[in-house]
Backbone as CSV, one residue per row, in Angstrom:
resi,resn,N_x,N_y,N_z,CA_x,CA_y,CA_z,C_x,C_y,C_z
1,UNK,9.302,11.928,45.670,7.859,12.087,45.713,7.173,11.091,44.764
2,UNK,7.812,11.336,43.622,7.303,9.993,42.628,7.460,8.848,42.977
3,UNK,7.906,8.260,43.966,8.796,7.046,44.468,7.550,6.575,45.276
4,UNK,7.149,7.133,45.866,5.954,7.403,47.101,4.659,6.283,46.332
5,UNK,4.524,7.674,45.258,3.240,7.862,44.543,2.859,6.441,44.008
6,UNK,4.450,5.902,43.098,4.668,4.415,42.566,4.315,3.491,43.666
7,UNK,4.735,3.555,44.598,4.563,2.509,45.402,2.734,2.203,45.719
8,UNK,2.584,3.439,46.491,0.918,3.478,46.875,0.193,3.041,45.118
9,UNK,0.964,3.154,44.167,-0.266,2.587,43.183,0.212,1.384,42.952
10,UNK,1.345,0.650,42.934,1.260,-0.443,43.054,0.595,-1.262,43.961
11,UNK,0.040,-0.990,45.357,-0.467,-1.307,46.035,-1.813,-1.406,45.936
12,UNK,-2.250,-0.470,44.957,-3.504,-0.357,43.898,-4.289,1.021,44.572
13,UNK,-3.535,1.406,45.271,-4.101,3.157,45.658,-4.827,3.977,44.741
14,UNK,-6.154,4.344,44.354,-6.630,4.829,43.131,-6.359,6.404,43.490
15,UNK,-6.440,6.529,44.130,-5.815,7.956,44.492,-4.409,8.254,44.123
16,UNK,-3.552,7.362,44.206,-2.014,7.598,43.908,-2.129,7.508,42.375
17,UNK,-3.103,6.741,41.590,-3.398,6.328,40.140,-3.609,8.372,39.695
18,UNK,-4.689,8.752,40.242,-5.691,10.210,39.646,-4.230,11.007,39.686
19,UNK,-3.489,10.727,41.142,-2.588,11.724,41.232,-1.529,11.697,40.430
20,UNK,-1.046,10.799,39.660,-0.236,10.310,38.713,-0.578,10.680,37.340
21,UNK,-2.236,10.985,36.718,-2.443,11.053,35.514,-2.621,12.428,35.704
22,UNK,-3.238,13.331,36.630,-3.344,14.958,36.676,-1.847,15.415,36.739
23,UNK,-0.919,14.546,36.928,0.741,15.263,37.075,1.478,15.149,35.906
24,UNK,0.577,14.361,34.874,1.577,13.892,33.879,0.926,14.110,32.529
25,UNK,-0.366,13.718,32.381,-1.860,13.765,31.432,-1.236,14.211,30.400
26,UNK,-1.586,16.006,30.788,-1.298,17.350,30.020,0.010,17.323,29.752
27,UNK,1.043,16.682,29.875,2.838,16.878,29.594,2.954,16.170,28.650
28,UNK,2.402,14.873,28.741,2.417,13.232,27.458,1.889,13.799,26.547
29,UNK,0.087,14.385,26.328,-0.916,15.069,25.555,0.050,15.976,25.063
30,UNK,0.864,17.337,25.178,1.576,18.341,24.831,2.605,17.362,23.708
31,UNK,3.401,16.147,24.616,5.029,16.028,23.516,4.275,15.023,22.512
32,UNK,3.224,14.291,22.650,2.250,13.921,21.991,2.330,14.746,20.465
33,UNK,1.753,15.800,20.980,1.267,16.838,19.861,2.575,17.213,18.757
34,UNK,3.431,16.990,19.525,4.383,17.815,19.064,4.781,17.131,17.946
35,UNK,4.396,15.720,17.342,4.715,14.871,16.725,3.669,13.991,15.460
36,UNK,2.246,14.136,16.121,1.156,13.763,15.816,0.361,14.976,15.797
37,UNK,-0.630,15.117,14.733,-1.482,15.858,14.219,-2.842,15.849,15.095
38,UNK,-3.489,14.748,14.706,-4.488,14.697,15.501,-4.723,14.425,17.047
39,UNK,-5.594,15.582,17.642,-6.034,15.508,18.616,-6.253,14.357,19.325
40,UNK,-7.116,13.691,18.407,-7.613,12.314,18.934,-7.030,11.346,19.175
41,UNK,-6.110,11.358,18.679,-5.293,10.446,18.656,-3.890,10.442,19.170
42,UNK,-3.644,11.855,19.514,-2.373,12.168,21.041,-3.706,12.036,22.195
43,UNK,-5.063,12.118,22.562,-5.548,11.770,23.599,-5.868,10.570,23.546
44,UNK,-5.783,9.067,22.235,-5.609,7.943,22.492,-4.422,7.387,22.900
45,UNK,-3.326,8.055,22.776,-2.508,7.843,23.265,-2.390,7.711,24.293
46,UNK,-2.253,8.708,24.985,-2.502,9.312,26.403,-3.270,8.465,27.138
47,UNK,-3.927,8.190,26.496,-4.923,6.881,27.339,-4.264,5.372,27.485
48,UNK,-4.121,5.050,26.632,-3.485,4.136,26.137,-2.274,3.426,26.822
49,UNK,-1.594,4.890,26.964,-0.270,4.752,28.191,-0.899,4.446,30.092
50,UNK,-1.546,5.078,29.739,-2.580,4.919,31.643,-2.874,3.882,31.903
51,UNK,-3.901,2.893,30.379,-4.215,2.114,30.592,-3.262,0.942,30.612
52,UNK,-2.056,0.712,29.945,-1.150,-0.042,30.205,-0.256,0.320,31.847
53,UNK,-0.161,1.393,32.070,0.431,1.588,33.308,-0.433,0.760,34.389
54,UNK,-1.950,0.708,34.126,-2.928,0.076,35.162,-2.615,-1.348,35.329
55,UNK,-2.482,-1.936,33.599,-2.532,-3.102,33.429,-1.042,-4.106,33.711
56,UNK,-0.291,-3.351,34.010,1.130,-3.982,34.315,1.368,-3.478,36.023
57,UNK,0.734,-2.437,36.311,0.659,-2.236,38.075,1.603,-3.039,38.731
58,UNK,1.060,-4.361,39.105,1.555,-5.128,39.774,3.404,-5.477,39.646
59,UNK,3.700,-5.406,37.824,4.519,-6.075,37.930,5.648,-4.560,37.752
60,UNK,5.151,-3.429,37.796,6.179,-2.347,37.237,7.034,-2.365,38.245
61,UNK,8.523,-2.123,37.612,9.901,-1.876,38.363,10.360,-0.675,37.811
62,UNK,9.671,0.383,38.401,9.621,2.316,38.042,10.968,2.937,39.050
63,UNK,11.527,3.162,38.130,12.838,3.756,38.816,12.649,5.645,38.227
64,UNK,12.144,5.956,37.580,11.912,7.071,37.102,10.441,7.061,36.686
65,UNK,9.199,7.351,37.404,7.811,7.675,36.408,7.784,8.475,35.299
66,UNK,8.068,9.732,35.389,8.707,10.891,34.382,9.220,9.974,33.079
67,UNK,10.168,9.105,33.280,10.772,8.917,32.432,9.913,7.505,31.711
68,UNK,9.620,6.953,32.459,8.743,5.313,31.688,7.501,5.950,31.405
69,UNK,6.926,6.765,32.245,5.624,7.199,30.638,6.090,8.024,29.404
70,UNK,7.155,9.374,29.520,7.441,9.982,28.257,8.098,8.495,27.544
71,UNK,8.697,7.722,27.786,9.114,6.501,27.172,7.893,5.934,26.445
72,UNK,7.345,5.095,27.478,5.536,4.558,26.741,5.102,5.425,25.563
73,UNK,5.145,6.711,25.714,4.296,8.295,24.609,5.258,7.743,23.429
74,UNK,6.548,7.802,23.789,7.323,7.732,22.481,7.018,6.808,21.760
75,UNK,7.590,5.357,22.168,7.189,4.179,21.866,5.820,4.519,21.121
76,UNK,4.660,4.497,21.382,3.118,4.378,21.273,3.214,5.584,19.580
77,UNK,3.946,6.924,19.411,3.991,7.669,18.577,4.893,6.922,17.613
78,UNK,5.784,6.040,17.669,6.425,5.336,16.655,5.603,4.237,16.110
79,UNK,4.996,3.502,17.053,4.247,2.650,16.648,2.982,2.968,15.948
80,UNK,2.559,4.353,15.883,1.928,4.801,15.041,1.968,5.252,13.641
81,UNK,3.359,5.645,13.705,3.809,6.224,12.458,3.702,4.944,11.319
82,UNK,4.478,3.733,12.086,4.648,2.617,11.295,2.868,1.976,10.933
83,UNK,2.232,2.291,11.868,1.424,1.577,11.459,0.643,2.336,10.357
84,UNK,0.489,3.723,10.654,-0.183,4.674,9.631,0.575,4.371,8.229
85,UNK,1.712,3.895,8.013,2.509,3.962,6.938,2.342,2.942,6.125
86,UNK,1.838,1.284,6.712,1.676,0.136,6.492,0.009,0.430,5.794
87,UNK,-0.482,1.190,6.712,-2.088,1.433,6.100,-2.290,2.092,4.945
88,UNK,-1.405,2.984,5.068,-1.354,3.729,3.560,-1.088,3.091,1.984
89,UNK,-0.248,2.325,2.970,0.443,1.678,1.545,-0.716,0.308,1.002
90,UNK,-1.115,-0.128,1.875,-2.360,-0.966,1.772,-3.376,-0.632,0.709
91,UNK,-3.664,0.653,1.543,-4.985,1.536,0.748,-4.725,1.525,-0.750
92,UNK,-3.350,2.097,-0.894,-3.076,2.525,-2.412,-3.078,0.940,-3.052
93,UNK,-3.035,-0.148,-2.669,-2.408,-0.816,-3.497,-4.157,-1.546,-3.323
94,UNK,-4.598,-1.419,-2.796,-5.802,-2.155,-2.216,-6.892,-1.423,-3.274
95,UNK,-6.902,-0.179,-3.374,-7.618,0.696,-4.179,-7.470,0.648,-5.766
96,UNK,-6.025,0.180,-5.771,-5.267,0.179,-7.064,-6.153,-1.561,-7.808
97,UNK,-6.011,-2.404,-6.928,-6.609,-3.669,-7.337,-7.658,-3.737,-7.719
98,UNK,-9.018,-2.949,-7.027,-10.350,-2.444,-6.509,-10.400,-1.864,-8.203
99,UNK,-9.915,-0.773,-8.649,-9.864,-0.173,-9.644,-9.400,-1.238,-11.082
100,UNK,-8.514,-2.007,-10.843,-8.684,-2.694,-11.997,-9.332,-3.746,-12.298
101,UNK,-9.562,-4.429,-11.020,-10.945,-5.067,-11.251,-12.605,-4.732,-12.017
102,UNK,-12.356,-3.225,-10.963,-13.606,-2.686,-11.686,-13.553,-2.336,-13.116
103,UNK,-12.729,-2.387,-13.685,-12.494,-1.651,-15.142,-12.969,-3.004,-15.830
104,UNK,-12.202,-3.903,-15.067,-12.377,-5.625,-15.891,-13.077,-5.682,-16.702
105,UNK,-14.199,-5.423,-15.147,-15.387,-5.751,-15.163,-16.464,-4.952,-16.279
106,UNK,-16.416,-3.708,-15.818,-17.255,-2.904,-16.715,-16.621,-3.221,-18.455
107,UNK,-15.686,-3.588,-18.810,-15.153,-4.075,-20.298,-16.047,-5.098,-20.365
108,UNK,-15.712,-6.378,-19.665,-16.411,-7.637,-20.106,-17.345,-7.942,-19.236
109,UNK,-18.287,-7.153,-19.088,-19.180,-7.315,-18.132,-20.560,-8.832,-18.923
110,UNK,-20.484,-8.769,-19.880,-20.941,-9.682,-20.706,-20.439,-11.189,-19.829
111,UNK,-18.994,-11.455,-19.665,-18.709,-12.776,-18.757,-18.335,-12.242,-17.818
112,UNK,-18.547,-11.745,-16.550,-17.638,-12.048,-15.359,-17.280,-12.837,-15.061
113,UNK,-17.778,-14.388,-15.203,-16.918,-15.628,-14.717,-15.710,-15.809,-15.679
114,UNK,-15.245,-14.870,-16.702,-14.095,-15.160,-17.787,-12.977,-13.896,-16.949
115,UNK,-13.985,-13.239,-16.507,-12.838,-12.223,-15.754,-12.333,-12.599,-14.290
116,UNK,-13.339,-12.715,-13.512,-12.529,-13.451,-12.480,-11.960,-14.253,-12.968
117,UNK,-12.045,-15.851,-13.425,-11.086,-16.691,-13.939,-9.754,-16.294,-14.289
118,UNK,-9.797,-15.074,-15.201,-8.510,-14.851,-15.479,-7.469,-14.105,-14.076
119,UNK,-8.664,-13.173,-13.409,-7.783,-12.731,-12.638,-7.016,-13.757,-11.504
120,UNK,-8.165,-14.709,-11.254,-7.685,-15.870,-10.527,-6.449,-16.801,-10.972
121,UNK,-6.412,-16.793,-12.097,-5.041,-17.468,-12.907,-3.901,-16.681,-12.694
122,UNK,-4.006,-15.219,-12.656,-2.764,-14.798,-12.710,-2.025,-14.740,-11.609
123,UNK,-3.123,-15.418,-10.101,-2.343,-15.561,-9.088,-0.882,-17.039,-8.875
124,UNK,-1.089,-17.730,-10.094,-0.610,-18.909,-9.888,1.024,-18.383,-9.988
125,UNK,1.777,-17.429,-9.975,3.083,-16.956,-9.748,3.378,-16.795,-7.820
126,UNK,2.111,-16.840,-7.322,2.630,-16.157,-5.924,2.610,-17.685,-5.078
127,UNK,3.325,-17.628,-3.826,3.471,-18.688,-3.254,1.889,-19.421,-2.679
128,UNK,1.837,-20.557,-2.608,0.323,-21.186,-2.406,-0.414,-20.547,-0.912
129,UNK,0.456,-20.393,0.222,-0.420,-19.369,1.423,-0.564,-18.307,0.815
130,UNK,-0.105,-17.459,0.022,-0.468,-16.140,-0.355,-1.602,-16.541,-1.306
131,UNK,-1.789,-17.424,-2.285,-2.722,-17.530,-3.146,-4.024,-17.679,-2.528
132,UNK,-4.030,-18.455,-1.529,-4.981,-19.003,-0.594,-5.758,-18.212,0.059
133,UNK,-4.514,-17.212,0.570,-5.402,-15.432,1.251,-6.146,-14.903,0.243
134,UNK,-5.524,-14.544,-0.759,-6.121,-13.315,-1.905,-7.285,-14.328,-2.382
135,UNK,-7.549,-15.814,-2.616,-8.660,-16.355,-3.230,-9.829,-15.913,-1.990
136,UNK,-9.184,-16.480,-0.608,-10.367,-15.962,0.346,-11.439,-14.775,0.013
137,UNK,-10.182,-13.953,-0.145,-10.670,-12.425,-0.040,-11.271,-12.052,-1.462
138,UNK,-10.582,-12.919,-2.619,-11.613,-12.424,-3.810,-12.844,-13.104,-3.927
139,UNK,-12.588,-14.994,-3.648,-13.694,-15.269,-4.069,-15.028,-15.415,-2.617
140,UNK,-14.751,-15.395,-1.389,-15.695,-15.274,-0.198,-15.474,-14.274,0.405
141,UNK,-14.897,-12.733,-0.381,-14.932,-11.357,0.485,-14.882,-11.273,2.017
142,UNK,-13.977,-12.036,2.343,-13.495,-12.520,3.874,-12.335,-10.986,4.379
143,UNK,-12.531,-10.732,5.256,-12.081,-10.045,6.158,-10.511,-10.546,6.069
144,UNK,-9.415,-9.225,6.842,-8.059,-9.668,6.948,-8.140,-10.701,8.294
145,UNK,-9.144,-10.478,9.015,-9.349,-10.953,10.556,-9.869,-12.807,10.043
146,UNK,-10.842,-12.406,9.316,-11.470,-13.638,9.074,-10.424,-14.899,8.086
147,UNK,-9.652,-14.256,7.287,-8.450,-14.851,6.651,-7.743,-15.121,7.546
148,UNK,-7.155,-14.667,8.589,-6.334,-14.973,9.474,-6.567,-16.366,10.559
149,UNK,-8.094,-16.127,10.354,-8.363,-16.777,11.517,-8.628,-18.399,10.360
150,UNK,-9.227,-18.201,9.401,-9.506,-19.715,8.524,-8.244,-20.247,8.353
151,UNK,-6.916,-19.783,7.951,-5.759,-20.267,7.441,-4.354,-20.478,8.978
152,UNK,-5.210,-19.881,10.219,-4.694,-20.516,11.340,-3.391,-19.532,11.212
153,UNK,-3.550,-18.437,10.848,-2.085,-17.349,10.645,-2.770,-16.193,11.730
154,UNK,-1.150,-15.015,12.134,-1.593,-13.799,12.348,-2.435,-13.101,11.510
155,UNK,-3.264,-11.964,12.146,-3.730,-11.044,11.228,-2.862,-10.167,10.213
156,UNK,-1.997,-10.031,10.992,-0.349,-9.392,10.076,-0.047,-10.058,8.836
157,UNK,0.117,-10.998,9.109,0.484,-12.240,8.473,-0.481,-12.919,7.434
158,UNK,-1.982,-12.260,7.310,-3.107,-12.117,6.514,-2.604,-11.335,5.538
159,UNK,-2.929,-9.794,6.203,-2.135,-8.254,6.014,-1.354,-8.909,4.793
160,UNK,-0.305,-9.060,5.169,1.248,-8.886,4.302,0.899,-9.783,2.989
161,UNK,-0.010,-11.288,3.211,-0.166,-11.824,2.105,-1.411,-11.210,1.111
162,UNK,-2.216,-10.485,1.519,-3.223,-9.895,0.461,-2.458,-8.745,0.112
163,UNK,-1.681,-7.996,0.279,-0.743,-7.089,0.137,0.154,-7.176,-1.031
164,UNK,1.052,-8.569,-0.753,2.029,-9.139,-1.542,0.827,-9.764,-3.014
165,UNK,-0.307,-9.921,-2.712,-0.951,-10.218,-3.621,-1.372,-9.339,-4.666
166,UNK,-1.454,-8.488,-3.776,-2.573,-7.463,-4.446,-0.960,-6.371,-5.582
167,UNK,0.353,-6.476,-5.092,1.177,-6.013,-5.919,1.725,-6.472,-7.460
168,UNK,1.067,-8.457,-7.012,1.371,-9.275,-8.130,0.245,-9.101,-8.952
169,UNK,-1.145,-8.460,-8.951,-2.008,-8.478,-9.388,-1.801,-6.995,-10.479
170,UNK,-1.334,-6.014,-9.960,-0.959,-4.746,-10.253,0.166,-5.011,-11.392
171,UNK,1.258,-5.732,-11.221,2.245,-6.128,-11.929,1.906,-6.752,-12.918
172,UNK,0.560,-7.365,-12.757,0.578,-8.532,-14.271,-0.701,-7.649,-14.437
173,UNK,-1.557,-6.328,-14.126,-2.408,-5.793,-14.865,-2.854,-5.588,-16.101
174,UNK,-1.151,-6.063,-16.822,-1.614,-5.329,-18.459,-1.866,-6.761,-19.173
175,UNK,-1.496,-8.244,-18.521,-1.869,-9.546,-19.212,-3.391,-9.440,-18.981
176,UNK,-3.452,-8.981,-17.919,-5.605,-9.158,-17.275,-6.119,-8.229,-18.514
177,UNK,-5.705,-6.818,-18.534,-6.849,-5.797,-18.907,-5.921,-5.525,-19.979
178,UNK,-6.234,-6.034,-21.332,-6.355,-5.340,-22.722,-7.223,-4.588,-23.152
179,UNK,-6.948,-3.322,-23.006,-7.933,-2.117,-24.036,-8.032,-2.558,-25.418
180,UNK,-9.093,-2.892,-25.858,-9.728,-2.789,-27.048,-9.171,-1.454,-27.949
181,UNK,-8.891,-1.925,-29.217,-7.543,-1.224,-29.808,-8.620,-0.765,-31.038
């Protein structure tokens, strides 16, 4: 019956499409859940999988439907985990930078150009593309998108170097910020 259904939507049958997402929707949405917390985001899923099923149509070689969308759900829930995990770790270290900057600042607020300077010096340990990202982003508050796109790199590949930056910045925190004794 599924064999049928595949075919007529490869053929671009939108009817064989409705009849395919009302048979399956609520089953993906359910093992979805079972793994992921939010609502919203087992029904982006869910979408997500449809909309790639639409977008490869032509070229799918479906020997099991059942089985290549709970496949797609899985896939799509791993690729979440990793990515939620990459974000997290961002945040903290991103927040962590954010925070000692601000402290710098409020100490020697008298020079900020002596505090950036310094913080800008202490990048001279990290490799020159990584220095290049984190100057973007400290001294023209450029986007990971907009870094990516000036230095002719992935956005990932932005990502990982303000990242790797922002740990060397954390690491040499206590040469930047001396408490007044």
């Amino acid at each position: 019956m599924d064999t049928e259904l595949v075919h007529l939507f490869k053929l671009g049958d939108q009817q064989a499409f409705e009849v395919i997402y009302h048979r399956y929707a609520k089953d993906l949405y359910r093992y979805a859940r079972k793994s992921v917390q939010a609502k919203e985001d087992c029904e982006e899923m869910v979408h997500d999988v449809f909309e790639s099923l639409l977008a490869r149509r032509e070229s799918l070689n479906i020997t099991s439907l059942r089985h290549y969308l709970f496949t797609s759900i899985r896939y799509m829930i791993i690729r979440s985990f990793s990515h939620r995990d990459v974000k997290r770790k961002f945040v903290e270290h991103y927040t962590a930078f954010e925070t000692a900057y601000d402290i710098l600042e409020a100490e020697q607020s008298h020079d900020p150009e002596a505090v950036h300077a310094r913080l800008l010096q202490n990048l001279d340990g990290l490799p020159e593309r990584c220095q290049e990202a984190i100057r973007l982003r400290i001294t023209e508050n450029l986007s990971n998108g907009e870094i990516a796109s000036r230095m002719n790199i992935n956005k990932r590949t932005a990502e990982l170097y303000i990242f790797k930056a922002f740990n060397h910045l954390r690491a040499s925190y206590d040469k930047i910020y001396k408490p007044a004794e």
